[in-house]
N, C-alpha and C positions, 0 to 999 in steps of 0.2 A: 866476721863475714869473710867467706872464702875468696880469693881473689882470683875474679873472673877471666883473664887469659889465662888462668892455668887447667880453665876447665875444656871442654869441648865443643865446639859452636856448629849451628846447623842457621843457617842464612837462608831464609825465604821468602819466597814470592808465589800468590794466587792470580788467578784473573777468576772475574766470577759473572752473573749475571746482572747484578748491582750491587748495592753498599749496605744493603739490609741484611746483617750477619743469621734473623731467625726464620725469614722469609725467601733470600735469594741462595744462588747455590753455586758452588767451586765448578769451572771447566777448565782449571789446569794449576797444578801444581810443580813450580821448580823449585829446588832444595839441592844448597852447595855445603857436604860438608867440612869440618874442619878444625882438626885437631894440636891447630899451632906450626904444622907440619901436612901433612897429607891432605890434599884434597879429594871428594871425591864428591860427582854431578848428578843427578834426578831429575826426569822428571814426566809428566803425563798427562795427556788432554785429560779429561774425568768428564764422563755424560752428567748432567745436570739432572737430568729427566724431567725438563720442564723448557719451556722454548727459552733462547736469548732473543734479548732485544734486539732491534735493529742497530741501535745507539752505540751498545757494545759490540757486535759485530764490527761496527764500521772503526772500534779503538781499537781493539785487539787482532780484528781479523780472526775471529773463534767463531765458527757458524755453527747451525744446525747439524749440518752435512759433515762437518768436518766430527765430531762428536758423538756422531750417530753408534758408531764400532767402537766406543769408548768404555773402560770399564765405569761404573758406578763407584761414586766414591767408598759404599759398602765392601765392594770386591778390594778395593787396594787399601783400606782403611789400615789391619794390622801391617803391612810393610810398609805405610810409610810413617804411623805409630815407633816401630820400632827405628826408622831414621834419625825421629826427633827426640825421642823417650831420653832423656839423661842427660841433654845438652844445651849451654845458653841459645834463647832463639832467637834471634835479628832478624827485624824486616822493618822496611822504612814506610812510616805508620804503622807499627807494630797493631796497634788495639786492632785493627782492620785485619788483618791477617790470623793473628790469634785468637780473635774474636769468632770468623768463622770456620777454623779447625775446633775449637772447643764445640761446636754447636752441630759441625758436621760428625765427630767422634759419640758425643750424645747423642747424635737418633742411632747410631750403630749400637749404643750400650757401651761403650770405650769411654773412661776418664780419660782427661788430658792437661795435666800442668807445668807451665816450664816459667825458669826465669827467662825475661823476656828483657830485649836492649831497643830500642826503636832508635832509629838511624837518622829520622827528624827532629828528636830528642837532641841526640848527641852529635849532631851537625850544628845545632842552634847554641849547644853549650862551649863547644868548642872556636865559633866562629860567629859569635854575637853580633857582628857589628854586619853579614852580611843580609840582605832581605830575602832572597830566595831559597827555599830550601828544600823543593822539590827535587826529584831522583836525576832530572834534566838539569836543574839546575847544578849539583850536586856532583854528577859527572861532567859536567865542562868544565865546573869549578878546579877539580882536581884534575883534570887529562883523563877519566878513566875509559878504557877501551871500550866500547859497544860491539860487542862482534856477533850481533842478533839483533832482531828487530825488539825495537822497543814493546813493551806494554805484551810483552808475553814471558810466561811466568820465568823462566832460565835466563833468558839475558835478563832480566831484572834483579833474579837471587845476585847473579856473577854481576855484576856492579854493586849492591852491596857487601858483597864480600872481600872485592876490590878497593872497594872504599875506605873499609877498618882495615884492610894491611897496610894501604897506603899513611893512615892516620899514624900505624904502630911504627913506620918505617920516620915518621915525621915528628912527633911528639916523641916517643920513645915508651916505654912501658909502663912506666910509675904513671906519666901524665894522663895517659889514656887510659890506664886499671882507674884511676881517679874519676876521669872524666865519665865512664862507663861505669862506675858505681852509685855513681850522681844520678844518671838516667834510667837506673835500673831499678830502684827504692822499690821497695812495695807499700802499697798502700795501707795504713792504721786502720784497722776494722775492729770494730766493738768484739768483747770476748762473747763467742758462741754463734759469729756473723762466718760461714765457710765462706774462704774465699776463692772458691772453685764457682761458687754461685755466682760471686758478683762479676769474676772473670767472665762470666758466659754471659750478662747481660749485654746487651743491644748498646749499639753508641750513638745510634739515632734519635729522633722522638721519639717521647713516650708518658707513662704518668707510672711513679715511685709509690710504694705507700711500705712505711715503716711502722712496728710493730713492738709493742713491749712484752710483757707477762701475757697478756687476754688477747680475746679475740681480736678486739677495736682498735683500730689503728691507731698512733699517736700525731701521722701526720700525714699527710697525701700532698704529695708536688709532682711538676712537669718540667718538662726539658726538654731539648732540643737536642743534648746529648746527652743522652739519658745517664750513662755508665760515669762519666765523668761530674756531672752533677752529683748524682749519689754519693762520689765516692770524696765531690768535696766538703761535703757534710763532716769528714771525719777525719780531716785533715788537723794537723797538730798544731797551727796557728790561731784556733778560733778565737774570736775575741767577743764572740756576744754571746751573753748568759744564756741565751734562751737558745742558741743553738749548740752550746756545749753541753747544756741538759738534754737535750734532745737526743747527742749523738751517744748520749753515757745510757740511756734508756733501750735503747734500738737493741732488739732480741732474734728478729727474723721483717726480712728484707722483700717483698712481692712487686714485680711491674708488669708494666702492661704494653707492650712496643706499639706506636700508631703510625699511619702513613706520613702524618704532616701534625704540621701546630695546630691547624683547625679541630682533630682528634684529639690531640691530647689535653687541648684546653676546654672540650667537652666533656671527656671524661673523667679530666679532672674535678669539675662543677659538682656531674653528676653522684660521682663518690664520696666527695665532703657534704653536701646535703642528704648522701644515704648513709654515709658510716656517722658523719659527724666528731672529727677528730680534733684530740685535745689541743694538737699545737694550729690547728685552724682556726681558731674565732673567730678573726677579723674576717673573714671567706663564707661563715656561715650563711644562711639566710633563712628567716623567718617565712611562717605560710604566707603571713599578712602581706599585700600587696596594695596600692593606691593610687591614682591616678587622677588628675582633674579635667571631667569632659566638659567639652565648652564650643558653641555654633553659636556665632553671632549670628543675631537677627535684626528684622527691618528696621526698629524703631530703638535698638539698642537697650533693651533691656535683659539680656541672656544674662543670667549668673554663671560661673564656673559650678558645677557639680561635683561635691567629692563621692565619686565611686571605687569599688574594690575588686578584685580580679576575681574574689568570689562569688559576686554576683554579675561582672560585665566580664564578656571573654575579650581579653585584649589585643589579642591576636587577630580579633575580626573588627573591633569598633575603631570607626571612623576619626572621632574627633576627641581622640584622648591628650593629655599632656603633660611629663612629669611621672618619673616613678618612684614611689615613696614607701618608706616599711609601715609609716605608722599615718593615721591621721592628723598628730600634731607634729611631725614633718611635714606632711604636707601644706598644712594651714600656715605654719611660720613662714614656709619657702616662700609663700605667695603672699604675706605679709610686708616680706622683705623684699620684694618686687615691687611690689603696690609705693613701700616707702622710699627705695629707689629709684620709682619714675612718678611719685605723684600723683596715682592713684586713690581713687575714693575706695575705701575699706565696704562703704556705705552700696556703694554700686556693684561692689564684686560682691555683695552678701555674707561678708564677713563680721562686718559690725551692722546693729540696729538705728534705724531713724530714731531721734527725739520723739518726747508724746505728743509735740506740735511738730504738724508737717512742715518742711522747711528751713529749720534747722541746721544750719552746717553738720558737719561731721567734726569728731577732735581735727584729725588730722588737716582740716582747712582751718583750724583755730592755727594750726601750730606752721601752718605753710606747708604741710606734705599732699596737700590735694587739690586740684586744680577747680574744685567746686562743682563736680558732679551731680554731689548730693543735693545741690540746691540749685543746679540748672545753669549753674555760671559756663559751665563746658559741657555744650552738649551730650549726650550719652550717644549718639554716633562715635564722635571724634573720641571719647573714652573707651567705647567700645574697639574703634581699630588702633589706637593705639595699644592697649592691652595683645589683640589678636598679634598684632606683630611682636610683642613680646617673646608673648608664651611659641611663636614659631618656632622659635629655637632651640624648644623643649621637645616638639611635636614628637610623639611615637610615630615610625614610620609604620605606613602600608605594606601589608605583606604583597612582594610586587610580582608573584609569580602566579596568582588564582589560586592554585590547589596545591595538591603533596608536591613535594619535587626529593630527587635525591642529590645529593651534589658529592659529586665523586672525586674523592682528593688522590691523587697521584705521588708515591713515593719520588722522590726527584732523582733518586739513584737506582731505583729500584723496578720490577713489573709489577711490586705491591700495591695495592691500593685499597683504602676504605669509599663505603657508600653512606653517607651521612644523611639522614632523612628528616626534612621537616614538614609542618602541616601547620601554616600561619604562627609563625614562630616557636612552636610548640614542637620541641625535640621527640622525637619517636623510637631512634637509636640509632646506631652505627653497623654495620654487616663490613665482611672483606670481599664477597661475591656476588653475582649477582643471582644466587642460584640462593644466598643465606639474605637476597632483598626481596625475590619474591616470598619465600617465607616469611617474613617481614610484613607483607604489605596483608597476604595473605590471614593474618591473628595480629593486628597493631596495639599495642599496648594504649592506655587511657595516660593523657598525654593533655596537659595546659599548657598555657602561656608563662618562660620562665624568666626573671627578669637577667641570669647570667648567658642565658643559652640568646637572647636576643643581642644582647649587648655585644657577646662573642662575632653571629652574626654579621650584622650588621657591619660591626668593625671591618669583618672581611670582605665584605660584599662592596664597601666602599673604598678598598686599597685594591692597590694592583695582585690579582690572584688570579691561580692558574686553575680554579676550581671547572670541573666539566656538571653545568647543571641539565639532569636532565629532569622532566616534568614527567609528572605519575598518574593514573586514574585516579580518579576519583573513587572512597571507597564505598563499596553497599550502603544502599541509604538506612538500613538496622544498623548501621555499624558508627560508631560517635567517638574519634581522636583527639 
């Protein structure tokens, strides 16, 4: 491996409109470079052509107005291609930086690959024992000059670049070629996996699906950093069989970038129940669905009913409880309740009376029944004890009346998904609201699913930043 101070270095920094490298977009590029010797400086607002947020305006001080007379990164793309083309490239949180040059270079029709050194990397390798290792923290650390305002792309390059002379003037050359060969690895990619592709994937959420010889995927997963997840799949430590086969299989690589977790762990759902991938079992899920409805009444004689999602929609009935794949889950589970609180088998309608009325039940032979079946315990006080049981099972109500869309918000980003449901019943996901009225406009045919509920749910009871908004209702011909 060639020894990287003797190559070329081009030290950079973006500012952009958020942190979504496929979705947001560069409004300024600085680029310091540096041949061991010679310095020389770059650098240029770039129009986005798409608004910044307020969020970023108020970090960077990069407006609208200021950008407007800006070229398009299209227009300066080969000059500043040819700044970086042939030399190590530094920037602190590198994948951030390269991430969106790769992706900015690809809608112009431009390849782009460099080796790459990340300066948070080799700050943390170099200097373990301290906790901060942001660009702030980073230059106080060291004394390094700020002679620009922060968080704009030039004085960011030039503190980076500051930083590694400073390191080389301190460590000395061997230490730092060392340390700087450590942080620069390239990742182990399965033979025939480009790694210009995985370069350019997303570092945010998203859902992965790897691929062998054929169509069907061999596996579908999600993350929260998408590119780094992937790429620790093929990492040369693995110790579990089943992901060392996995990553020796892996032919071709597809993802899917999402706004947030709620996205990506829908989409995820939705792709293992459609492609149905080998290293998925345990995720799979059967049509079969079941549930036990159950409304006490006056006199205490209600039984639990076992019904099925193909004939009760769950999404609407009231007094469900309990979701099961099969009917002898479901029976056992409530077996095993019954015999953990002393329930009559007799009363829930799971076991038969003797051919005389009367009759205990086994389970009061054996002390697991409080005597239901022969009157010892009222069927009232059987019946709400039960009720209170099974509350803790209860399906919830869908608590919003009709469709709604709940709009997740990239958290770095102006990106956003619109995620739509219709009494738990997923319908799908849009980026616009111009791809939700279409949406609402042809709604796919759409049940009750026991991952997309549970997903859900989970969110709607944690602290979430979700924006719900509620939907018409659709044409009464029309059935979701």
């Amino acid at each position: 491996m060639p020894d990287l101070l003797a190559q070329p270095f081009v030290f950079v920094d973006l500012e952009t409109t958020g942190a979504n490298a496929q979705r947001d977009r560069i409004t300024e590029v600085g680029v310091v470079e540096w041949d061991g010797e010679q310095v020389q400086e770059w650098s240029t607002l770039v129009n986005p052509q798409t608004a910044i947020p307020p969020f970023i305006t108020t970090l960077t001080g990069i407006s609208d107005a200021m950008v407007a007379d800006a070229p398009s990164f299209a227009e300066l793309a080969a000059n500043l291609h040819e700044r970086l083309q042939g030399r190590v490239f530094v920037a602190h949180n590198a994948r951030f930086d390269y991430g969106f040059l790769k992706n900015e270079f690809q809608r112009v029709g431009m390849a782009f690959r460099a080796r790459t050194v990340c300066t948070v990397k080799l700050s943390k390798k170099l200097f373990p024992a301290e906790y901060k290792h942001n660009l702030d923290a980073v230059a106080a650390r060291n004394g390094l000059l700020v002679d620009g305002e922060r968080h704009r792309a030039l004085t960011d390059a030039r503190l980076i670049y500051r930083f590694l002379v400073k390191l080389r003037a301190e460590h000395g050359d061997v230490a730092l070629e060392a340390a700087l060969q450590a942080v620069s690895r390239q990742a182990s990619l399965p033979p025939g996996i480009d790694p210009e592709l995985v370069d350019s994937m997303p570092e945010g959420h998203g859902v992965y699906l790897f691929y062998g010889e054929n169509a069907l995927p061999l596996y579908v997963g999600k993350s929260v950093t998408l590119k780094k997840r992937v790429l620790a799949h093929f990492g040369a430590d693995l110790r579990v069989d089943k992901e060392r086969q996995l990553s020796q299989q892996v032919k071709r690589i597809e993802w899917i970038s999402t706004a947030g977790e709620l996205g990506s762990l829908l989409t995820e759902a939705r792709l293992i129940k459609q492609l149905q991938p080998l290293y998925n079992q345990a995720l799979r899920r059967t049509q079969d669905l079941f549930s036990w409805r159950y409304q006490p009444n006056a006199d205490g004689s209600a039984w639990p009913e076992l019904v099925s999602a193909a004939e009760v929609d769950f999404g609407r009935e009231a007094h469900l409880y309990g979701l099961y794949a099969s009917q002898r889950e479901a029976s056992n589970t409530l077996k095993k309740i019954a015999d953990a609180n002393k329930l009559c088998l007799v009363a829930l309608g799971l076991e038969k009376t003797g051919k005389r009325r009367g009759n205990p039940c086994f389970g009061m032979q054996v002390g697991r029944c409080r005597g239901a079946c022969v009157g010892k315990e009222p069927l009232l006080s059987h019946q709400a004890r039960l009720a209170a049981i099974l509350a803790k099972v209860k399906l919830q109500r869908w608590p919003f009346g009709g469709r709604v869309a709940l709009r997740e918000q990239d958290e770095a980003s102006v990106a956003s998904d619109w995620h739509v449901f219709d009494h738990w019943a997923y319908l799908g996901t849009v980026s616009s609201e111009e791809a939700l009225q279409a949406l609402l406009a042809d709604p796919p045919q759409a049940e009750f699913d026991v991952d997309s509920y549970r997903i859900l749910t989970r969110f709607l009871a944690g602290r979430h930043t979700l924006q719900i908004v509620k939907l018409p209702d659709p044409p009464a011909n029309i059935s979701v």
